[in-house]
C-alpha positions as CSV (number, residue, x, y, z in Angstrom):
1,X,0.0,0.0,0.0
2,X,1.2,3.4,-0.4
3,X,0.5,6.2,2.1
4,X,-2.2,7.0,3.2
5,X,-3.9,10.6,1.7
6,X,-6.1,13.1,2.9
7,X,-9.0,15.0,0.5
8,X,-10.8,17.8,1.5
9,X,-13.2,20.0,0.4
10,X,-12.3,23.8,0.6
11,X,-14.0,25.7,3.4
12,X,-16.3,23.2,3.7
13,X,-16.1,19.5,4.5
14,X,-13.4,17.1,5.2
15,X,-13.2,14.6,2.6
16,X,-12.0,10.9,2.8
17,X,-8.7,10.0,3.5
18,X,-7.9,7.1,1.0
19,X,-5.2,4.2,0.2
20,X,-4.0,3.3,-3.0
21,X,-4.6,-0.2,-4.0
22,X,-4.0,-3.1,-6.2
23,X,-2.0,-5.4,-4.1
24,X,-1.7,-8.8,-4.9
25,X,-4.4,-10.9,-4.6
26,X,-6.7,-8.6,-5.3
27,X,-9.9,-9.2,-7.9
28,X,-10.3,-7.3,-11.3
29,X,-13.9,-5.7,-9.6
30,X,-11.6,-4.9,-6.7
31,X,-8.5,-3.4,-8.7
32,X,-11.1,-0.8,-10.5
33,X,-12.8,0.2,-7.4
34,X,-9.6,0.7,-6.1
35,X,-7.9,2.6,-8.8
36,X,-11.8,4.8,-9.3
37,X,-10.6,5.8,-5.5
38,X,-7.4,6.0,-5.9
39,X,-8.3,8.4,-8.5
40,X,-11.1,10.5,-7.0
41,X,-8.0,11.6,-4.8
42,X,-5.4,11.5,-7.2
43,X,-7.8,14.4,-9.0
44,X,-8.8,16.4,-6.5
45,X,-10.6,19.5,-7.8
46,X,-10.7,21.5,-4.6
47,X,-6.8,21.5,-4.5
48,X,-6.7,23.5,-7.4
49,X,-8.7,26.8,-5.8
50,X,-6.7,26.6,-2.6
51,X,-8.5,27.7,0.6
52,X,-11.0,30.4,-1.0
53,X,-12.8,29.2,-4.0
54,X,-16.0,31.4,-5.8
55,X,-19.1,30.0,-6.4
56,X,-18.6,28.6,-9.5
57,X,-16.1,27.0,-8.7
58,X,-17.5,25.2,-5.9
59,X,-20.0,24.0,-7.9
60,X,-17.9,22.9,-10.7
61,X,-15.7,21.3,-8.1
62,X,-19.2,19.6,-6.1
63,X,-20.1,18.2,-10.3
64,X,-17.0,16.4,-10.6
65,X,-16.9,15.1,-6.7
66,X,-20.6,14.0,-7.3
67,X,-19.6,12.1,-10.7
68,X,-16.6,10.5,-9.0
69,X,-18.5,9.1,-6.0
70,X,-21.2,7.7,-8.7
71,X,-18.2,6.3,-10.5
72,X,-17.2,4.6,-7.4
73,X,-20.4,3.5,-6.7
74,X,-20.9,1.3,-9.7
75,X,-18.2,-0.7,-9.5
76,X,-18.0,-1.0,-5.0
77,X,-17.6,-5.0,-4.5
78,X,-20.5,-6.5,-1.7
79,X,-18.5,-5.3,1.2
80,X,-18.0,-2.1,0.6
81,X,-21.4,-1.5,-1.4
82,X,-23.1,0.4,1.7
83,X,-19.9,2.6,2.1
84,X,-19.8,3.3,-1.7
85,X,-23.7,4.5,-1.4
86,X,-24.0,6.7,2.0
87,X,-20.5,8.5,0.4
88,X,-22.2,9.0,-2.9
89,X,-25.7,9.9,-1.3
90,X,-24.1,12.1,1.1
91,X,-21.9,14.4,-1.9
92,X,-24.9,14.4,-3.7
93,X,-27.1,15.8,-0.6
94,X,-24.4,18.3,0.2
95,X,-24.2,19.4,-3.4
96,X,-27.8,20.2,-3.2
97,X,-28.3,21.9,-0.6
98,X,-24.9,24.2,-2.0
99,X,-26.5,24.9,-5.1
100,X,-30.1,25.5,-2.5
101,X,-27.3,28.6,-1.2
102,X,-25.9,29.1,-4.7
103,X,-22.7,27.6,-3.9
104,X,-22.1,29.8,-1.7
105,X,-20.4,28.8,2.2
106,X,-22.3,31.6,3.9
107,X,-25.7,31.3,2.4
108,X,-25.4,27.0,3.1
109,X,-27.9,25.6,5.9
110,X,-25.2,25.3,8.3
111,X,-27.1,22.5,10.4
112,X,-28.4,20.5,8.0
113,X,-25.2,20.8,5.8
114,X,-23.4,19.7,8.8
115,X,-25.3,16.8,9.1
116,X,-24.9,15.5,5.8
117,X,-21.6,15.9,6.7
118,X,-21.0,14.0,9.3
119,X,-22.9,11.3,7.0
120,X,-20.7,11.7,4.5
121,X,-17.3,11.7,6.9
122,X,-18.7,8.1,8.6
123,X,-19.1,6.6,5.0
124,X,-15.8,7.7,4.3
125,X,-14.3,6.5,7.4
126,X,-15.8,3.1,6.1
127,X,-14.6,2.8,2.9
128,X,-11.0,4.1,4.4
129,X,-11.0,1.2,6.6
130,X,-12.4,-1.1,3.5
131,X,-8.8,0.5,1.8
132,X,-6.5,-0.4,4.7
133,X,-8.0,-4.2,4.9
134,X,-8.5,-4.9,1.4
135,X,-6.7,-2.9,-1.5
């Protein structure tokens, strides 16, 4: 495995902290779910605006994140299926209610944006832990 990283979303959320994968042993279904991961990390588009990003480009940054997590979703083996679905169900939610404020941090529902994530930080959590055990 190679180290651990840490994603987050500017201003906003912490994201997951992911593993590469592919280690020996590991299925074809397993190797792509690991590499989409690997990836949605590898291509994080809130490193690119730093610590202040405008509207736009949180939402263009929320598109991709949402498309990733979908990406990840179709191909999440039995075990980490559930994971996959509260991560993806979770960006999704939080992308909503952003574009609800117009993607903007101050105009967000801070409560039930924070509860979304805190749903989206536990599926994360899982899925890290799915990394560590089986990638």
């Amino acid at each position: 495995l190679r180290p651990v990283r840490r994603r987050r979303l500017a201003l906003l959320t912490a994201i997951v902290v992911v593993a590469a994968c592919g280690g020996d042993g590991a299925s074809p279904d397993e190797r792509v779910f690991c590499t989409r991961l690997e990836r949605l990390a590898d291509n994080d588009p809130f490193r690119v605006f730093g610590d202040r990003a405008t509207p736009r480009e949180v939402e263009l940054a929320f598109a991709a994140l949402v498309a990733r997590a979908d990406e990840l979703l179709d191909v999440a083996p039995g075990e980490a299926r559930a994971a996959a679905r509260d991560f993806a169900e979770s960006a999704a939610a939080l992308d909503e209610l952003l574009a609800a404020a117009g993607f903007d941090g101050a105009e967000v529902d801070a409560r039930a944006y924070r509860d979304q994530q805190v749903r989206y930080a536990e599926a994360a959590a899982l899925l890290e832990r799915y990394l560590d055990s089986e990638c």
